[in-house]
C-alpha positions as CSV (number, residue, x, y, z in Angstrom):
1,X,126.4,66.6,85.7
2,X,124.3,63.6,86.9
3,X,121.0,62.7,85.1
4,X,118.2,64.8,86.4
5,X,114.3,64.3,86.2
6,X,113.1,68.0,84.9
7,X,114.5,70.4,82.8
8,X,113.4,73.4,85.2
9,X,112.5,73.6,88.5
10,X,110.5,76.3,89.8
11,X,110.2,77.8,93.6
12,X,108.1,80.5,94.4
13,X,107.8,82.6,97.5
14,X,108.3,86.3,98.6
15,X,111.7,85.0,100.8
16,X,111.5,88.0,103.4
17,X,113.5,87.0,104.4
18,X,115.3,84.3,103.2
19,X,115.4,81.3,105.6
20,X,116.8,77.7,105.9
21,X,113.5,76.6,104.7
22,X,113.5,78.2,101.2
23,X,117.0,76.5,101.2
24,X,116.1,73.4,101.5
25,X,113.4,74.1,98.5
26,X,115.9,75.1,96.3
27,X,118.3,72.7,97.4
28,X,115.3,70.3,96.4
29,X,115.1,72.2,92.9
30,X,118.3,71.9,92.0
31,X,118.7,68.1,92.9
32,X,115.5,67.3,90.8
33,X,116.4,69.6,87.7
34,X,119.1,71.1,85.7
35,X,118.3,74.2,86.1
36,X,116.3,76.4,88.8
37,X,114.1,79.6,88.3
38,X,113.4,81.4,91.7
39,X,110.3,83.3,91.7
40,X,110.7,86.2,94.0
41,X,107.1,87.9,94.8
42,X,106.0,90.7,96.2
43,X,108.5,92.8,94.0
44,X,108.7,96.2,93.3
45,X,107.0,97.6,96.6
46,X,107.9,100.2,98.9
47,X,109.6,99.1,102.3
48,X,107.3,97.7,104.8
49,X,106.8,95.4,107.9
50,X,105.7,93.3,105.4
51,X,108.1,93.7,103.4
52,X,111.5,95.2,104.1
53,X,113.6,93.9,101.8
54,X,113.8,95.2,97.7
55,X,113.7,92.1,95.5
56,X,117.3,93.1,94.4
57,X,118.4,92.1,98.2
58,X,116.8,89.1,98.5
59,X,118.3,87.7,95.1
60,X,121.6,88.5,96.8
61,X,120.0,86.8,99.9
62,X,119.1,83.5,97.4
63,X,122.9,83.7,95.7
64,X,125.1,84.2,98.6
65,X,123.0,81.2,100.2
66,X,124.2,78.7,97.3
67,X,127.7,77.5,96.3
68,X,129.8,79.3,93.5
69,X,128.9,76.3,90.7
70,X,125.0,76.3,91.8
71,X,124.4,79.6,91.7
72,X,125.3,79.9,87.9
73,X,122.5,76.9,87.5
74,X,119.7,79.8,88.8
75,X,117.6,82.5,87.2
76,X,115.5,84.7,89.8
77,X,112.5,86.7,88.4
78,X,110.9,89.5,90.1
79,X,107.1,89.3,90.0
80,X,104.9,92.3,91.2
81,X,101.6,91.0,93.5
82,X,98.8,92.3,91.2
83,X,96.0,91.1,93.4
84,X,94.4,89.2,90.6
85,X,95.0,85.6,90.6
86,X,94.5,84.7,87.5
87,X,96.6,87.8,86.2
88,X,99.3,86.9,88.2
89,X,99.4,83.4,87.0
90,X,99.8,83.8,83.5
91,X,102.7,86.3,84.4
92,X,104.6,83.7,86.4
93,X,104.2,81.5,83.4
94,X,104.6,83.8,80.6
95,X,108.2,84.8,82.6
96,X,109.1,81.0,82.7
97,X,108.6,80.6,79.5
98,X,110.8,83.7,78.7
99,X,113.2,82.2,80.8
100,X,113.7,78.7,79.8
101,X,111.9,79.1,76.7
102,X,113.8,75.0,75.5
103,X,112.5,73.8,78.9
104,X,109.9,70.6,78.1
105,X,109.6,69.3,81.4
106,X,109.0,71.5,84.6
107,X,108.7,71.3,88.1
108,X,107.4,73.4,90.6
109,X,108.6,72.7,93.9
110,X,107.1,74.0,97.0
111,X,105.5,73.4,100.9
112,X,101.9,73.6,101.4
113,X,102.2,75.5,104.6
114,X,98.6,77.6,105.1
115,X,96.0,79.4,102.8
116,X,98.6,81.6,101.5
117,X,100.4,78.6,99.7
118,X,97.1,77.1,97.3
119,X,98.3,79.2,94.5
120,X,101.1,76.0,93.8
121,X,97.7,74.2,92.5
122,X,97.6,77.0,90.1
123,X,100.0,75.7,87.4
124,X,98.8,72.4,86.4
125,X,101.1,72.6,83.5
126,X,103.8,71.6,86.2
127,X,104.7,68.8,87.6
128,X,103.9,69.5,91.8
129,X,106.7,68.8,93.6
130,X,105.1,69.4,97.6
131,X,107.8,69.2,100.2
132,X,107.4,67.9,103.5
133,X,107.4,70.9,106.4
134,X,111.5,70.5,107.6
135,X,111.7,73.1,110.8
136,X,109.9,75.7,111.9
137,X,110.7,78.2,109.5
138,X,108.9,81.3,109.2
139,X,109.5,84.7,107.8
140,X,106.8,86.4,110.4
141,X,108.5,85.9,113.4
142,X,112.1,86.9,111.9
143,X,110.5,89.9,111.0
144,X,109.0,90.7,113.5
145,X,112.2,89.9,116.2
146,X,114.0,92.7,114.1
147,X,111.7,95.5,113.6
148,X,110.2,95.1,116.8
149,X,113.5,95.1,118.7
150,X,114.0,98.1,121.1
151,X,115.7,100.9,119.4
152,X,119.8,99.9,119.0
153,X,119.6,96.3,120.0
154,X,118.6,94.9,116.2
155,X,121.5,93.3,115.7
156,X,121.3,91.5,119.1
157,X,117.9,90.1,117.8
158,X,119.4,88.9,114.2
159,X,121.6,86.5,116.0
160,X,118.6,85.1,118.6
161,X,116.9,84.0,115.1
162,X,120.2,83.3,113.5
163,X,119.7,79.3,113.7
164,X,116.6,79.7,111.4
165,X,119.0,81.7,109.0
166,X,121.8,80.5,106.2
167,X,125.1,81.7,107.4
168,X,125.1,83.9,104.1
169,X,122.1,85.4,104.8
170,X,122.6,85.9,108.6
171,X,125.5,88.1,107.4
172,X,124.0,89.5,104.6
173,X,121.2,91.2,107.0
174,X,124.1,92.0,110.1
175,X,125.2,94.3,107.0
176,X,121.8,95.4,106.4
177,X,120.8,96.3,109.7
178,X,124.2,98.9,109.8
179,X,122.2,100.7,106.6
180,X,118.4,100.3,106.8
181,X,116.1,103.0,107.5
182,X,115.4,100.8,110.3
183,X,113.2,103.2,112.3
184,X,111.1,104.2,110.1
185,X,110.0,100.3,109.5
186,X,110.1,100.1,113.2
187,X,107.4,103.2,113.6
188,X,105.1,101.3,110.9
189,X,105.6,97.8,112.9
190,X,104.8,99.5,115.9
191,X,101.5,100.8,114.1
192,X,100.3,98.0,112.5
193,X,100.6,95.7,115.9
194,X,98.6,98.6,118.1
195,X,96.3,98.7,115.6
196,X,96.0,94.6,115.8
197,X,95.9,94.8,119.1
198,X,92.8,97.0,119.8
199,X,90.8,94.8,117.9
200,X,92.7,91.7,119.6
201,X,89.0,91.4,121.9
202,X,86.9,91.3,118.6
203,X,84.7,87.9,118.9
204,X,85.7,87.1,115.2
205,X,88.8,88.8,113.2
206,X,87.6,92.8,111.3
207,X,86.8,93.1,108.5
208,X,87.4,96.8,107.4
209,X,85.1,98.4,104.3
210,X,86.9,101.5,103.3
211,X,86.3,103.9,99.5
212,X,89.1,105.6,97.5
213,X,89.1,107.9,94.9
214,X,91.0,108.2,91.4
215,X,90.6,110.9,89.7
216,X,92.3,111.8,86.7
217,X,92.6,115.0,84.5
218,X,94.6,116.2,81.7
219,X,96.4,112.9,81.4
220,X,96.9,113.5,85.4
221,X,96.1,111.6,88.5
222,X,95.2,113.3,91.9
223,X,97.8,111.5,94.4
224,X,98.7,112.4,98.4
225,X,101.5,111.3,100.5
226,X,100.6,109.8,103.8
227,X,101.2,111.6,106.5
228,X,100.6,108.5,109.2
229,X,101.4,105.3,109.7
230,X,100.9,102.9,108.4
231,X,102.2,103.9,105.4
232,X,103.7,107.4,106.0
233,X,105.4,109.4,103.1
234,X,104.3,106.5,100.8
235,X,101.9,107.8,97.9
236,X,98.2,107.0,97.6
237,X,94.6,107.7,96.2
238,X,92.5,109.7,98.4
239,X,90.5,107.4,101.0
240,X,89.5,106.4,104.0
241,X,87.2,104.1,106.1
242,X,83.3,104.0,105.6
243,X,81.6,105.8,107.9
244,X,78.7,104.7,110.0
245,X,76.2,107.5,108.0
246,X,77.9,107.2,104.5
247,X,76.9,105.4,101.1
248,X,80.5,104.3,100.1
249,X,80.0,107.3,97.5
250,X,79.4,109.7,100.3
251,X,82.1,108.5,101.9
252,X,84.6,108.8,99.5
253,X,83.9,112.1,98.4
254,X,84.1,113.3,102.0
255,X,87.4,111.8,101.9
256,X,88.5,113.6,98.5
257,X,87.3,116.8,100.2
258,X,89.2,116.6,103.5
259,X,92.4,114.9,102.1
260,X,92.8,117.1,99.2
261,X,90.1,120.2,99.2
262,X,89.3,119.5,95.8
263,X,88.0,122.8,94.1
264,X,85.4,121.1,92.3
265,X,81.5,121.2,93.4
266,X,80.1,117.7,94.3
267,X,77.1,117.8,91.1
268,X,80.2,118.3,88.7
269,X,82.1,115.5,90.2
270,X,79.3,113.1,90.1
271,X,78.8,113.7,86.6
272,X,82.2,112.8,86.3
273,X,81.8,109.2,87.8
274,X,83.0,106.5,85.1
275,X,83.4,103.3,87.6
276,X,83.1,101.9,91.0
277,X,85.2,98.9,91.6
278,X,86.0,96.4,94.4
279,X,89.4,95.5,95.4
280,X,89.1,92.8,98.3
281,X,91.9,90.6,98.2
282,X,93.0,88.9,101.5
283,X,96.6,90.4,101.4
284,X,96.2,93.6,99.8
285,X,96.4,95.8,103.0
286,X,98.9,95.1,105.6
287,X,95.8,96.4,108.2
288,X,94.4,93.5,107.6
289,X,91.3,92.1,106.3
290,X,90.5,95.3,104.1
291,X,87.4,95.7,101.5
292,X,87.5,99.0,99.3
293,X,85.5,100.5,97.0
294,X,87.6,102.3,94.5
295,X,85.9,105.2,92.6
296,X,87.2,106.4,89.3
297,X,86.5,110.0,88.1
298,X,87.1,111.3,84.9
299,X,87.4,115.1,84.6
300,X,88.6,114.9,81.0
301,X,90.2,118.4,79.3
302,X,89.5,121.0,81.7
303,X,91.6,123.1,83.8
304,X,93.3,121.3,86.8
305,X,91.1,121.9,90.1
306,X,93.1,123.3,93.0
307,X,94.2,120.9,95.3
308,X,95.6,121.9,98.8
309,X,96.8,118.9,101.5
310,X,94.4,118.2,104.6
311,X,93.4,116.0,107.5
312,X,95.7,113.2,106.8
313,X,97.7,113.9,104.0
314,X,101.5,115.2,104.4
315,X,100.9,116.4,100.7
316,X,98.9,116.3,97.5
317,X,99.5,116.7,93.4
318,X,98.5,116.1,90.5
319,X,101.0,113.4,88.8
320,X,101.3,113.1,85.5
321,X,100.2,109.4,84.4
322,X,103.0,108.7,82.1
323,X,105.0,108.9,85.2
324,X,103.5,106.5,87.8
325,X,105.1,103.5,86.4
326,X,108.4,105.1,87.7
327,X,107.1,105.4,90.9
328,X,105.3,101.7,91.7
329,X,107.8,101.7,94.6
330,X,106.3,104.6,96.7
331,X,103.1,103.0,97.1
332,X,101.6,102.3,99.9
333,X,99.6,98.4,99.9
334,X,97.8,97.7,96.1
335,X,97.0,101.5,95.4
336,X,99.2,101.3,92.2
337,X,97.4,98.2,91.3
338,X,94.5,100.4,91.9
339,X,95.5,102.9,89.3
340,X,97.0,100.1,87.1
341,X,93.0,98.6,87.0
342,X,91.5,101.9,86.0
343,X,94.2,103.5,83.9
344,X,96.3,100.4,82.5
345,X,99.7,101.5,83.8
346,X,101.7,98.0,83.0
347,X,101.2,96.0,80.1
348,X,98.1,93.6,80.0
């Protein structure tokens, strides 16, 4: 093997999907360093227009892309999101470091392409490797030629984007598209673009203020499935936007009320208020630009309320907490980081 400049290299990116330009990266990695740890974010979530592909696919994506001899010189780590910088950070590292735990030099090698790519300033215990912009490469449009294709005519999109594709992966998806629950990512593309588009005349981009609830009892937390898009079927807290008349407390309990018709009078359930937090970052609804104000309720030891499904919830339960961590991919945007916050469902 010729001499190499790093021990590790390090890319980083969510790779949905994975294009020529995240080969070149890692092409890059592996030139400058004996080894190469892909990054894969975004990990762990439920299908969306966002993100349609598992993390498991697009390591297959990353493999298939590389020759037999380099892809035994790669480790890929799945990272969840958290929506917390710094938490996030010292998980990337900390799962580095697990990695190549003899590594002494490190590189991180990446492309400064908008404000979704400043976290690479965030590890100044790596060497920055930026790489120049090589093609227009970029996983938005692929996505959106596919899901937004007209119904049977997928596969007839894949191969207009093909030449932004590795061969590998262009026929890694061709055999994706035969299995994916295709239409149902193309109902919550559809959504998400109307939804875009009536605000399309806004003088400056929305930003949306909306309240959630958490509410746990018994060791239990109080969870719907959507019944709309976006996110249909996918679990969540009980919420909704503020409305014009509301406090953000008002508001949520109104939501509470017509989501789930929580037997429980509104005196009681105030007493019961432990925390109001604010989740705002940039990416953490796929709406987007999305402020919440999460409100956490603690009922304690008393006997569940009754809960029936309304307005728009397709259902409604009460979920043991031992068994959310199981379910982080039925989530719909950050609302398991939202119970993770108030309940500590990963490890800190």
């Amino acid at each position: 093997m010729p001499s190499r400049a790093f021990d590790l290299a390090v890319c980083i990116g969510r790779f949905q999907p994975f294009h020529s330009g995240h080969l070149a990266l890692l092409r890059e990695a592996l030139r400058v360093a004996r080894r190469a740890v892909v990054v894969i974010g975004s990990a762990f979530q439920a299908r969306t227009p966002r993100n349609p592909w598992t993390w498991q696919e697009r390591a297959e994506m990353v493999r298939q892309a590389l020759p037999e001899a380099e892809r035994e010189r790669i480790d890929v780590l799945p990272m969840r999101d958290y929506y917390d910088q710094p938490r996030w950070v010292q998980a990337v590292r900390q799962a580095v470091a697990q990695a190549a735990p003899d590594a002494s030099s490190i590189a991180l090698v990446g492309h400064f392409k908008d404000a979704t790519s400043v976290y690479l300033r965030d590890f100044p215990q790596w060497k920055l490797l930026p790489v120049d912009k090589l093609g227009h490469y970029d996983g938005t449009p692929l996505r959106d030629a596919l899901l937004g294709a007209p119904a049977g005519q997928a596969q007839a999109a894949l191969t207009g984007i093909a030449a932004s594709l590795p061969a590998n992966t262009l026929e890694f998806l061709r055999q994706w598209l035969r299995d994916a629950p295709l239409a149902q990512l193309a109902e919550e593309w559809r959504a998400l673009k109307d939804g875009r588009a009536a605000w399309a005349g806004s003088p400056y981009p929305p930003v949306f203020v909306t309240v959630d609830t958490v509410i746990r009892c018994q060791g239990r937390v109080l969870l719907i499935r959507r019944g709309q898009a976006p996110g249909k079927g996918l679990l969540a807290v009980p919420g909704g936007f503020l409305e014009q008349r509301d406090t953000v407390y008002q508001s949520a309990v109104r939501e509470l009320e017509e989501e789930t018709n929580l037997a429980m009078l509104e005196p009681a359930l105030r007493k019961c208020l432990k925390e109001v937090a604010v989740f705002d970052h940039p990416d953490r609804s796929q709406r987007g630009r999305v402020v919440t104000h999460a409100h956490y309720f603690d009922l304690g030891d008393r006997a569940l309320p009754a809960v029936e499904a309304g307005d728009d919830a397709r259902s409604v339960e009460w979920v043991a907490i031992d068994r959310v961590a199981a379910l982080e991919d039925q989530f719909h945007d950050d609302h398991f980081h939202m119970l993770d916050h108030f309940l500590a469902i990963t490890p800190r």
